[in-house]
N, C-alpha and C positions, 0 to 999 in steps of 0.2 A: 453341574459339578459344584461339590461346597466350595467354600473358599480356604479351609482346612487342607486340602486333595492340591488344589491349586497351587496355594503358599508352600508345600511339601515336596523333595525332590528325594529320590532313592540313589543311590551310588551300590552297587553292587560291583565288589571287589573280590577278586582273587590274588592270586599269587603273581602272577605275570611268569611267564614261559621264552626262553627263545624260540622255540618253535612256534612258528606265525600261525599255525592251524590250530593249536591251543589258543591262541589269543584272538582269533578268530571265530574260535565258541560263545567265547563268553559275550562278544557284538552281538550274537545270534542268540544267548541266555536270554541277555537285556530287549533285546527288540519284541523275543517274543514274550515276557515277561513285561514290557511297557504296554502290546497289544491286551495282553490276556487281564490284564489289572485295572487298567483303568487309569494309572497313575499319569500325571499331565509328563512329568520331570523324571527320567528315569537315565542314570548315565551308567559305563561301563567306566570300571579301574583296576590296573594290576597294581598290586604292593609295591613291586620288584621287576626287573629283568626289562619291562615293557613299557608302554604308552598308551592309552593316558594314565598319569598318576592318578594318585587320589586327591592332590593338589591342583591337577588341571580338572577333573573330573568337578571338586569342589565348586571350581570358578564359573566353571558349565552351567552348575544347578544355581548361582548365583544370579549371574549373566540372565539366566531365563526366570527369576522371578523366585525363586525359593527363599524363604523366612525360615524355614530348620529343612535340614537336611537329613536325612536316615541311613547309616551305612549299613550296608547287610556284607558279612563278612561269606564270602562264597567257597566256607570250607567244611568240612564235614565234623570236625573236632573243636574244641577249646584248647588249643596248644598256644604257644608263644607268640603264631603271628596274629591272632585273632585276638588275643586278650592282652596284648601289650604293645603292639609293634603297628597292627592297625589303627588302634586309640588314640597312640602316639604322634601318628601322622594326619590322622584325623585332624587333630587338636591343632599339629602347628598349620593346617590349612583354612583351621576357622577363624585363627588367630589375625588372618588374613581380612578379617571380613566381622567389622566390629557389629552387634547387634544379630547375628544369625545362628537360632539353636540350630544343635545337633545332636544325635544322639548314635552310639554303635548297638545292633542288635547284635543276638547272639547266632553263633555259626547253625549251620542244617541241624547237626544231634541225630539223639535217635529222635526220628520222628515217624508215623506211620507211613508216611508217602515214601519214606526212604525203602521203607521193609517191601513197600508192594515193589519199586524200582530193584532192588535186588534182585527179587523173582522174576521181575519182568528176563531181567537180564542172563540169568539161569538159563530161562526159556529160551531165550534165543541161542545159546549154545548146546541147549538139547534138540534145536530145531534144525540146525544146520548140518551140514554136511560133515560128519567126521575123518580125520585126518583115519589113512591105512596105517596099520601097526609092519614096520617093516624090523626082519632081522638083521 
C-alpha cells in the first residue's frame, strides 16, 4: 500500500437519525466500504442527532495516523448540509489539528450507479408479494 492510501483517512458522513437502525447503516456503509476499498482509515459520522460527530470522527482518522483527511458527504444532493454546514464543521475540527489537510468531496449526484440502484430497487417491488386491493 503507497504511503499516499496510508497518510489518508475517509470520514463518510450523514445526517445523523434518532433512530439507532439508521445510524447503524451507516457503521455497516463504512465497514463495507473500508473492506471493498482498500482504504487503511475509513470512519463513520452523523452531522447531527448522533455519535460520532465529525469532530470525534476527525480525531479517529488523526489518532490512527491520517495527514489529510476526505470527508465524503453521504447524501444524495447539494443542499445546505452538504455544502455549508458539513464544511463548516469540517473546518472547526481541523482547526483542531494544526498541520492536517482536508478536503469535503461532493455528495452521490446523479451518478450511474445511482440509476442502476434505483432499478435495482423497482425490481424488488415488482418482485414481491403485492399487497390485495380491498373495498
Amino acid at each position: 500500500m503507497n504511503q499516499n492510501r496510508e497518510q489518508t483517512a475517509i470520514i463518510v458522513v450523514d445526517h445523523g437519525s434518532r433512530l439507532q437502525q439508521s445510524n447503524q447503516m451507516l457503521v455497516e456503509v463504512v465497514a463495507a466500504y473500508r473492506q471493498q476499498s482498500g482504504w487503511p482509515i475509513v470512519e463513520p459520522a452523523h452531522m447531527e442527532l448522533a455519535e460520532p460527530t465529525i469532530a470525534d470522527a476527525f480525531n479517529r482518522c488523526v489518532q490512527q495516523g491520517a495527514q489529510r483527511v476526505i470527508v465524503f458527504p453521504y447524501f444524495l444532493g447539494p443542499g445546505n448540509h452538504s455544502t455549508k454546514d458539513i464544511p463548516r464543521l469540517v473546518a472547526e475540527a481541523a482547526a483542531r489539528h494544526s498541520g492536517i489537510g482536508y478536503q469535503v468531496a461532493s455528495p452521490i449526484g446523479l451518478h450511474s450507479s445511482v440509476l442502476q440502484v434505483i432499478d435495482d430497487r423497482i425490481d424488488e417491488c415488482l418482485q414481491a408479494k403485492w399487497p390485495s386491493a380491498s373495498n
